[in-house]
C-alpha positions as CSV (number, residue, x, y, z in Angstrom):
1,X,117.5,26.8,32.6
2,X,120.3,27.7,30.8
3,X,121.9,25.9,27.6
4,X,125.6,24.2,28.8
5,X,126.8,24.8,25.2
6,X,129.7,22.6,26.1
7,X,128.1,19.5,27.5
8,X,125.7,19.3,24.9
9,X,128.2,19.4,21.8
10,X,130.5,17.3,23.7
11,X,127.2,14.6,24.0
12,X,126.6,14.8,20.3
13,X,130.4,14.8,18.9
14,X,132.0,12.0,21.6
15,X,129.7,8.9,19.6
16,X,131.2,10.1,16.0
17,X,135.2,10.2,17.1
18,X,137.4,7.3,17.0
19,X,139.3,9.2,20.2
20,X,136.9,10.4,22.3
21,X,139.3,11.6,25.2
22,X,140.6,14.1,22.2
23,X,137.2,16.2,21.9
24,X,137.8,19.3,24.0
25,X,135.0,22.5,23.8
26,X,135.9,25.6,25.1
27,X,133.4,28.8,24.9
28,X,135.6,31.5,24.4
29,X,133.2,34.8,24.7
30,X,129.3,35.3,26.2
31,X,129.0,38.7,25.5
32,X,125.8,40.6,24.0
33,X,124.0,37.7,23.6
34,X,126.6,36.0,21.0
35,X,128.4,33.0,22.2
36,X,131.3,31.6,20.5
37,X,132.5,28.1,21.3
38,X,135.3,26.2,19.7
39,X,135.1,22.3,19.6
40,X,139.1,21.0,19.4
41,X,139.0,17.3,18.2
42,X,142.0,15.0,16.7
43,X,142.7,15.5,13.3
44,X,142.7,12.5,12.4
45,X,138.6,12.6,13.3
46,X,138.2,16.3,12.0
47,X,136.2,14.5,8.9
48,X,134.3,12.0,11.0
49,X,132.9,15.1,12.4
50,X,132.3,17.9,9.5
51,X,131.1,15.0,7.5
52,X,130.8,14.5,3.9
53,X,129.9,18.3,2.6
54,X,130.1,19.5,6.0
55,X,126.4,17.6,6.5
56,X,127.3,16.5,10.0
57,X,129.4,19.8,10.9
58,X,125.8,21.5,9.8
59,X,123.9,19.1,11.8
60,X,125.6,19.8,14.7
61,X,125.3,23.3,14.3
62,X,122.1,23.8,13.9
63,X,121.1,21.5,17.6
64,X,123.2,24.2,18.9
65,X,121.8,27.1,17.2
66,X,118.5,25.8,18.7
67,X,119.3,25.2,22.1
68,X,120.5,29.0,22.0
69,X,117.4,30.4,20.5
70,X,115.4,28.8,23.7
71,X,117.7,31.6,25.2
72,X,117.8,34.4,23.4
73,X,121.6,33.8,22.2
74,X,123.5,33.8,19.0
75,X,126.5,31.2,18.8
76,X,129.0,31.2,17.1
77,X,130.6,27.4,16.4
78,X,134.3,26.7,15.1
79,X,135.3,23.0,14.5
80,X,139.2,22.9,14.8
81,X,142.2,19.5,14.4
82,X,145.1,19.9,17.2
């Protein structure tokens, strides 16, 4: 069963985000086994969500990082403010 990259780091970042209708994920390559997704959220929660030291922006990365290695996969997260 593959890993929806999407759905899972749009499960774990809605709860932290004062406006949850502002978190958007797009996966923007799936090509030689490297995935690289880009999680869009307001700016105004862009430190709600890389946390203090980037704790909860590593946090997040490595749930995804594991989900991936179940495949295989490699990916590639960027945590952008629009």
């Amino acid at each position: 069963m593959a890993v929806d990259f999407d759905k899972l780091i749009k499960q774990i970042v809605v709860p932290l985000v004062v406006s949850p209708d502002d978190v958007h994920v797009k996966t923007l390559s799936d090509e030689d086994g490297l995935v690289h997704v880009q999680l869009l959220v307001n700016e105004a929660d862009l430190g709600r969500v890389i946390g203090k030291g980037g704790k909860i922006a590593s946090a997040i990365r490595t749930i995804v990082y594991a989900g991936a290695s179940k495949e295989g996969k490699r990916v590639h997260l960027d945590i952008d403010a629009y």
